[in-house]
C-alpha positions as CSV (number, residue, x, y, z in Angstrom):
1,X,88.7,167.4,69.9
2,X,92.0,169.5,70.5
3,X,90.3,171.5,73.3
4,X,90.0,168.0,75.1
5,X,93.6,166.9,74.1
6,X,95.1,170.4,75.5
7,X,93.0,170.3,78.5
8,X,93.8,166.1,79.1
9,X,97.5,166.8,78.7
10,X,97.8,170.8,81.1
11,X,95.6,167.8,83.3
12,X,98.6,165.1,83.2
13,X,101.4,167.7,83.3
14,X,100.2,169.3,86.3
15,X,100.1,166.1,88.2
16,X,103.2,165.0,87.3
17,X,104.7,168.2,88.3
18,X,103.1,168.0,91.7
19,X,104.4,164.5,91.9
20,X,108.1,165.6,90.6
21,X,108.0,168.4,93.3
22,X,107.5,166.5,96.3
23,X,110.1,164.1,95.3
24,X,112.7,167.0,94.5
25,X,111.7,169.0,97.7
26,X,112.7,165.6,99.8
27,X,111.9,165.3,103.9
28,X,111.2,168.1,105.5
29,X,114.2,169.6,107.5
30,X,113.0,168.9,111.5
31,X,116.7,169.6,112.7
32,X,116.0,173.0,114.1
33,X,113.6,171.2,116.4
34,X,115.9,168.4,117.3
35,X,118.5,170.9,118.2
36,X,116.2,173.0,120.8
37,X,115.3,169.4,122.5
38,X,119.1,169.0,122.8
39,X,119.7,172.7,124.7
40,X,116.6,171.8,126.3
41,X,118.0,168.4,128.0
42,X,121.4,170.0,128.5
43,X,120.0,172.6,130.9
44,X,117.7,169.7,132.7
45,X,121.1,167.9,133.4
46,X,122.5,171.4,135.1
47,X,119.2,172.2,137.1
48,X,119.7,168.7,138.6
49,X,123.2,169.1,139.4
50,X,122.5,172.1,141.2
51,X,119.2,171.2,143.1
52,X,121.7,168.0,144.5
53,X,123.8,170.4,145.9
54,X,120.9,172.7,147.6
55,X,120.1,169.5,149.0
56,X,116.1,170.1,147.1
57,X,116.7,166.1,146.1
58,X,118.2,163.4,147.5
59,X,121.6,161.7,146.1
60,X,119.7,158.6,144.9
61,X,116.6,161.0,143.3
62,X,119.5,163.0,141.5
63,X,120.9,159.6,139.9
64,X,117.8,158.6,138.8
65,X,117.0,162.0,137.0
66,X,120.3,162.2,135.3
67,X,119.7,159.0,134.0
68,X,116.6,159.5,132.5
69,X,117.3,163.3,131.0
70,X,121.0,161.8,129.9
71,X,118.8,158.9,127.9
72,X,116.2,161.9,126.1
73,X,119.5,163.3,125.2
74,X,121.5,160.6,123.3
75,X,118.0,159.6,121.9
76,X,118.0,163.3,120.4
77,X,120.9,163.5,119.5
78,X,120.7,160.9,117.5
79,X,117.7,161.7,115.5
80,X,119.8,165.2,114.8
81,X,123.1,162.9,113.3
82,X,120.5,161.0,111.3
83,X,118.5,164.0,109.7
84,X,122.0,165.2,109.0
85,X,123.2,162.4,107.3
86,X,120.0,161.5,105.0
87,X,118.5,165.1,104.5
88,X,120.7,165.7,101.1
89,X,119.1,163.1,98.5
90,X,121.6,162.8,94.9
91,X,120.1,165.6,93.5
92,X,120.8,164.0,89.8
93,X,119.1,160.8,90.8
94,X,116.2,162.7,92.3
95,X,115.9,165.1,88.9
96,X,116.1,161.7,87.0
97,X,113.5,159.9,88.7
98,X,110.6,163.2,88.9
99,X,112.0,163.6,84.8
100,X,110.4,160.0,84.8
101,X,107.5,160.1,87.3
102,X,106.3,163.3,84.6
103,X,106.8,161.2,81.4
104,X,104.9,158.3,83.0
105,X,102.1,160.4,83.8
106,X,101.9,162.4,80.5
107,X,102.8,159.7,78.2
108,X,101.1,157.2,79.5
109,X,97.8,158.9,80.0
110,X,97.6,159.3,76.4
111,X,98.7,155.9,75.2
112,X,96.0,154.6,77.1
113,X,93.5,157.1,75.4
114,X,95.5,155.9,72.1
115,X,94.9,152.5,72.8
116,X,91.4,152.8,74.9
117,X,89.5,156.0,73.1
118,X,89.2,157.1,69.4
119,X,91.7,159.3,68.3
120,X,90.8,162.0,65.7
121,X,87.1,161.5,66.6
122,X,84.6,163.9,67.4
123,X,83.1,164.0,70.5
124,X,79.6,161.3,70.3
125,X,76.5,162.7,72.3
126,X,74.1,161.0,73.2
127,X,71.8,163.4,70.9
128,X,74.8,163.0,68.1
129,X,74.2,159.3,68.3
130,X,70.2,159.5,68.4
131,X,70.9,161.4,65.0
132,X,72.8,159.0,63.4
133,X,70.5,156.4,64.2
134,X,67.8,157.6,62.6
135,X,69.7,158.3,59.1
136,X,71.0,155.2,59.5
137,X,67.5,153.6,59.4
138,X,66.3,156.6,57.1
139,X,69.0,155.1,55.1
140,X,69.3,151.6,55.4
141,X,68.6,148.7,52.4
142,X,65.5,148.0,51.1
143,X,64.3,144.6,50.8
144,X,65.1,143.5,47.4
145,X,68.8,145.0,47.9
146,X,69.3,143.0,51.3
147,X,68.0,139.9,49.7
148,X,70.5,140.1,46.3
149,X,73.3,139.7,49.6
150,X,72.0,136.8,50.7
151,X,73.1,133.3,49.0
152,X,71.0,130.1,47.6
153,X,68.6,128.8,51.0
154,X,66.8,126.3,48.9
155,X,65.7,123.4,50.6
156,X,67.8,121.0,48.5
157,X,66.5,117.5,50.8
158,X,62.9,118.4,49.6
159,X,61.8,115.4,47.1
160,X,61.5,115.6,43.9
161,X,57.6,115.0,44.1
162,X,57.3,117.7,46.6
163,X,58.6,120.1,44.2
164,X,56.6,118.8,41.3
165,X,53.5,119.7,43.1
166,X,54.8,123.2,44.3
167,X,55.1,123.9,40.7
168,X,51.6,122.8,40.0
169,X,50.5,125.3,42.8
170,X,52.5,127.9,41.0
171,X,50.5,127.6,38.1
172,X,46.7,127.0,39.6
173,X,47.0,130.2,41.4
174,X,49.1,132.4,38.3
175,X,45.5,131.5,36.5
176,X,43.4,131.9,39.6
177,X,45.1,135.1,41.2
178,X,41.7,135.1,43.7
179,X,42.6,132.3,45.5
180,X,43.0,132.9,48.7
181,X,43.2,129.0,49.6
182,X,45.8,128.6,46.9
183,X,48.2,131.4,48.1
184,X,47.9,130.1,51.5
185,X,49.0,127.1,50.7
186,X,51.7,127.9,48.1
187,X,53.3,130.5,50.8
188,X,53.8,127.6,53.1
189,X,54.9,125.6,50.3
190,X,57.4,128.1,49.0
191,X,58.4,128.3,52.6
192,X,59.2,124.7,53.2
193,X,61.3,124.7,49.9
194,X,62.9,127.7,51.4
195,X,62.4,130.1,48.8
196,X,61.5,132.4,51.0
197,X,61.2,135.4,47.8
198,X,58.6,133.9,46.7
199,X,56.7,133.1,49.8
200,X,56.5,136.3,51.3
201,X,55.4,137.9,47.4
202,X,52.8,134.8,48.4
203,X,51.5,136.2,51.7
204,X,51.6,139.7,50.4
205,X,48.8,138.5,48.0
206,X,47.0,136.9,50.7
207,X,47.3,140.6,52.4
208,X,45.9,142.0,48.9
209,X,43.4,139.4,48.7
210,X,41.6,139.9,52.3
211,X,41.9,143.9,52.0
212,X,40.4,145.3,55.3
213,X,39.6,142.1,56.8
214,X,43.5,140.9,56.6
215,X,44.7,140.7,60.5
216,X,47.8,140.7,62.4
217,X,48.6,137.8,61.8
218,X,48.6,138.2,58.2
219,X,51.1,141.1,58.3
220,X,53.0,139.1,60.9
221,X,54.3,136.2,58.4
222,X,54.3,138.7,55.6
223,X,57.1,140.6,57.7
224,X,58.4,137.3,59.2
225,X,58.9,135.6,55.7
226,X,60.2,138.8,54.8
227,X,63.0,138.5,57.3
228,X,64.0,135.2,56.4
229,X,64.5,135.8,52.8
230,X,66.6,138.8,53.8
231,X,68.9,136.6,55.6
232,X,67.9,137.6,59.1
233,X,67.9,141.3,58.5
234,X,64.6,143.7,59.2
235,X,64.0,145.7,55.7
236,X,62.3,148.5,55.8
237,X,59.6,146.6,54.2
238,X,59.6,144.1,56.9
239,X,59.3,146.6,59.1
240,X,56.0,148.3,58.0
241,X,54.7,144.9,57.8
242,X,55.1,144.2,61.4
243,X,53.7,147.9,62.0
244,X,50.8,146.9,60.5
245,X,50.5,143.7,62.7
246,X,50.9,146.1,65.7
247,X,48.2,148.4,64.7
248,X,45.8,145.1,64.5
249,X,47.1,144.0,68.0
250,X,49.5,145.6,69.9
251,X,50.3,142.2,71.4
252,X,51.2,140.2,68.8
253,X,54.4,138.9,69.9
254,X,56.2,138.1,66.2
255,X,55.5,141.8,65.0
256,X,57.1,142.7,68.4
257,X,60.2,141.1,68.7
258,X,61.5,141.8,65.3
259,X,60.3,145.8,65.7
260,X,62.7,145.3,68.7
261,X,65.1,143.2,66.5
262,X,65.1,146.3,63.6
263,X,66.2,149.3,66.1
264,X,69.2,146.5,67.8
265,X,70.3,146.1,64.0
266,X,70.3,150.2,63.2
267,X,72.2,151.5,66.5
268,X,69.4,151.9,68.8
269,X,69.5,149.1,71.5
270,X,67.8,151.3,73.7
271,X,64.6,150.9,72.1
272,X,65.4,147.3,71.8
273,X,65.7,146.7,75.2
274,X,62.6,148.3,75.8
275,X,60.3,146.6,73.7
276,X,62.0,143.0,74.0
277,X,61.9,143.5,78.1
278,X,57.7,144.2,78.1
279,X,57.6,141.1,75.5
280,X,59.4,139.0,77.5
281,X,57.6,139.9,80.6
282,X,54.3,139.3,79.3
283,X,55.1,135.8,77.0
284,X,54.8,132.4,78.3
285,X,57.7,130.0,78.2
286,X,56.6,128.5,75.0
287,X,56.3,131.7,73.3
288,X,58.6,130.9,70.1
289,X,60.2,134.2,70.4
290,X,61.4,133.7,73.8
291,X,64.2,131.7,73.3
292,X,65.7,134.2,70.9
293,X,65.2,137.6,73.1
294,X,66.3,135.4,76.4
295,X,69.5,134.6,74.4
296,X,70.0,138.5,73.2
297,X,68.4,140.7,76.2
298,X,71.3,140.5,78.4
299,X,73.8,141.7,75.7
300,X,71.2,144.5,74.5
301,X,70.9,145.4,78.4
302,X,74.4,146.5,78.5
303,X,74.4,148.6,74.8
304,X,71.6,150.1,76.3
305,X,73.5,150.9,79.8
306,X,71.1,148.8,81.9
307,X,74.3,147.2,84.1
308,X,72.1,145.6,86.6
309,X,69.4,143.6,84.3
310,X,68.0,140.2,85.1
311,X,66.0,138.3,83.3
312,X,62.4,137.2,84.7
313,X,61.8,133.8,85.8
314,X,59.1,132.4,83.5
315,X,56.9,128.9,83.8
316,X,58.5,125.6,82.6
317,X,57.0,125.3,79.2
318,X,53.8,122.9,78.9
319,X,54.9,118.6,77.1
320,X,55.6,119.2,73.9
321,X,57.4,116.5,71.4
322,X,60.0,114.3,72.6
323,X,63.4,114.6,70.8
324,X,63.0,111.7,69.3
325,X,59.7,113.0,67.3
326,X,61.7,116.4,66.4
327,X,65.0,114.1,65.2
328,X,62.5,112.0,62.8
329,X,60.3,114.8,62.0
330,X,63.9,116.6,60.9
331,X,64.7,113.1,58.4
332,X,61.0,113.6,56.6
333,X,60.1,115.4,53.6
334,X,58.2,118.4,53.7
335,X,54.7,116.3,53.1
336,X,55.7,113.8,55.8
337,X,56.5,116.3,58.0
338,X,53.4,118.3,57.7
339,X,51.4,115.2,58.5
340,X,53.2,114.1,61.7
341,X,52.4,118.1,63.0
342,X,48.6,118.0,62.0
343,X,48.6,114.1,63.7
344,X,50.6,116.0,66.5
345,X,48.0,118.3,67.0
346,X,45.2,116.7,66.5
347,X,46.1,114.5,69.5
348,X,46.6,117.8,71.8
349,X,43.3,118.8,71.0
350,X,41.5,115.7,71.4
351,X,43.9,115.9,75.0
352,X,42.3,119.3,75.9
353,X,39.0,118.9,74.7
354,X,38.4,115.7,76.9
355,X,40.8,116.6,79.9
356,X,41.4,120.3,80.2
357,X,44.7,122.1,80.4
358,X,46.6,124.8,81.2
359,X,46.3,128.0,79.5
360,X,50.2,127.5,77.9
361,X,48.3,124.2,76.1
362,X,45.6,126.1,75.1
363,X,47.1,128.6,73.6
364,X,49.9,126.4,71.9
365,X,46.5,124.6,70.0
366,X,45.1,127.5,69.4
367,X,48.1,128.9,68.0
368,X,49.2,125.4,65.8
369,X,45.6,125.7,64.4
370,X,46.1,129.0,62.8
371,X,49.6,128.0,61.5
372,X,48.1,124.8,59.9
373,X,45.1,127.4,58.6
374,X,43.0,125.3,60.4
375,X,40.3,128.6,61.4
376,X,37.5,127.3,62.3
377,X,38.9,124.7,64.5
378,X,40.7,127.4,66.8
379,X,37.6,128.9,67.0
380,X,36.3,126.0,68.3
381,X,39.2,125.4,70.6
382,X,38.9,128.9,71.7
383,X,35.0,128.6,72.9
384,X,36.3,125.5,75.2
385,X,39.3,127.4,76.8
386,X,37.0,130.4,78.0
387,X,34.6,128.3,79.3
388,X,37.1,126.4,80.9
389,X,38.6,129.9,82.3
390,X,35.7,131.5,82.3
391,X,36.1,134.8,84.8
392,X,39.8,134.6,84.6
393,X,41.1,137.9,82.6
394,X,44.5,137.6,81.8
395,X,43.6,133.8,80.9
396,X,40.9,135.2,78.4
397,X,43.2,137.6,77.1
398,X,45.9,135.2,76.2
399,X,43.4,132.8,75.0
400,X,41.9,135.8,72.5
401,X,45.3,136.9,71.6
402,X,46.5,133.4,70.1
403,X,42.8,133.7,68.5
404,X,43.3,136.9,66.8
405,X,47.4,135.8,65.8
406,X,45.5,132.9,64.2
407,X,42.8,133.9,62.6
408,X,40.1,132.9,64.6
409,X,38.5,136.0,66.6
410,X,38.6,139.4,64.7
């Protein structure tokens, strides 16, 4: 750091020097050259008079001459009374002003890097910062610590016979610890009431309970409820939760944009861009994680030093609920809610099954299915989009994707 300030200040001396030296020099004396032009004219003047009386020129031819050489002359001689007058600058003022030309350049150049840089810091490679990174995710808080920060997110509108029967689900499954059913259904439950503590420790005994045969999808909400009971923040629970997702399906878009979310959140936006760029490149419009990497890409472009990022145009999202239906389905309770979504889907699939649609549809049904646990009905809506796309691979793959993120196709 004092190399840099030494070599930044000999820097901003030395042009202000320059700078003060030209001013103190002042013009450049051209007299000496004036002066010949005057002897030079003087002598053109003499070598007309005498070709005029030779009788080389004519009296008329002589005028004209004298005329022009007399005009060179006054013009030079002019320029001479003029360098003499302004050559000497006020050699005070002229000290004064190069004394302030050098304490502009010195001083200022370092209250800018006062009020611009980082004073008393280190120099920051890119390696340096890499490092630091890395011990700052080797180091960062676990889940349990993150979620002590994080205040009270219980769903206080939830009725009171909503809650009765969570409670009752607490208990079946505390004397049935097997049931897989029952933990699905109390981590949505727990979810709804926003206790989101107890709804990932839920899903994590869904995870227990399937063993091998638990998917990505699994690990997905595990790491996803994770996140929200943490506030927002990616543990590094959450984050080997979403690992495992990856490991399932390397495509599962949920795992993906919070692994992307976890290295924006410990200093390495690079990575972030990255993996949020392929996501978004490869999602559909109604993709729910699109909104939120379209909304944080740009910024993450720029920590990253990507100055000239655009974001990709994508499809207009397939009909989905009016704003009406998501304004009254807001007003319900949980149970009501829950009902209007399965009546909502129910009357997509009966859409697609009789009608056809596009792959975004499709996939949305498929996708609603799984959340609603709803497994073997995806797999049924799955065998009808593959025979409606039948031949068309990155249709079949998105298709099979939603399948696998819901539980349908293995």
């Amino acid at each position: 750091m004092t190399d840099f300030l030494f070599l930044a200040g000999a820097l901003a001396a030395l042009v202000g020097l320059l700078l003060a030296f030209s001013l103190l020099r002042g013009r450049r004396d051209t007299r000496a050259g004036e002066a010949f032009d005057l002897h030079v004219y003087r002598d053109q003047l003499k070598e007309v008079e005498r070709d005029r009386a030779r009788g080389v020129i004519a009296e008329e031819e002589a005028e004209r001459l004298r005329t022009e050489v007399s005009r060179r002359l006054l013009a030079a001689d002019a320029r001479v009374s003029a360098d003499s007058a302004g050559s000497d600058q006020p050699k005070t003022f002229g000290r004064a002003v190069a004394a302030l030309i050098v304490a502009a350049v010195v001083g200022g150049g370092f209250g800018l890097y006062a009020w611009l840089g980082a004073p008393g810091y280190g120099d920051l490679s890119l390696k340096t910062r890499i490092a630091r990174a890395e011990e700052a995710r080797a180091s960062r808080p676990a889940q349990a610590d993150a979620e002590a920060q994080v205040p009270d997110q219980t769903n206080a509108e939830a009725s009171a016979e909503y809650r009765d029967l969570v409670q009752r689900l607490r208990g079946a499954v505390a004397e049935r610890p097997d049931d897989l059913q029952g933990f699905q259904l109390l981590a949505r439950s727990e979810a709804a009431l926003g206790n989101y503590s107890a709804a990932w420790k839920a899903q994590r005994r869904i995870v227990e309970i399937r063993g091998a045969e638990a998917n990505a999808k699994d690990y997905a909400d595990l790491g996803d409820m994770m996140v929200l009971a943490a506030g927002g923040y990616v543990s590094p629970e959450a984050e080997s939760a979403f690992r495992q997702a990856l490991e399932r399906d390397p495509q599962n878009g949920p795992a993906r944009y919070y692994l992307g979310l976890s290295y924006a959140q410990t200093g390495r936006p690079d990575r972030a861009f990255r993996i949020w760029d392929e996501l978004l490149r490869g999602s559909a419009a109604g993709d729910p994680w699109v909104a939120p990497v379209r909304g944080q890409i740009e910024a993450m472009a720029q920590r990253a030093g990507v100055t000239d990022y655009r974001l990709p145009e994508m499809a207009a999202p397939g009909p989905g609920p009016s704003r009406e239906q998501m304004r009254a389905a807001e007003e319900m309770d949980p149970g009501a809610r829950d009902e209007m979504i399965r009546g909502m889907v129910s009357g997509l699939s009966e859409r697609l099954m009789s009608d056809g649609g596009s792959v975004d549809e499709w996939v949305r049904l498929i996708s609603s299915l799984g959340v609603l646990g709803e497994r073997e009905r995806a797999a049924e809506a799955l065998e009808a989009a593959e025979a409606a796309y039948e031949g068309e691979a990155q249709a079949l793959e998105r298709l099979r994707g939603a399948a696998r993120d819901a539980g349908a196709l293995e």
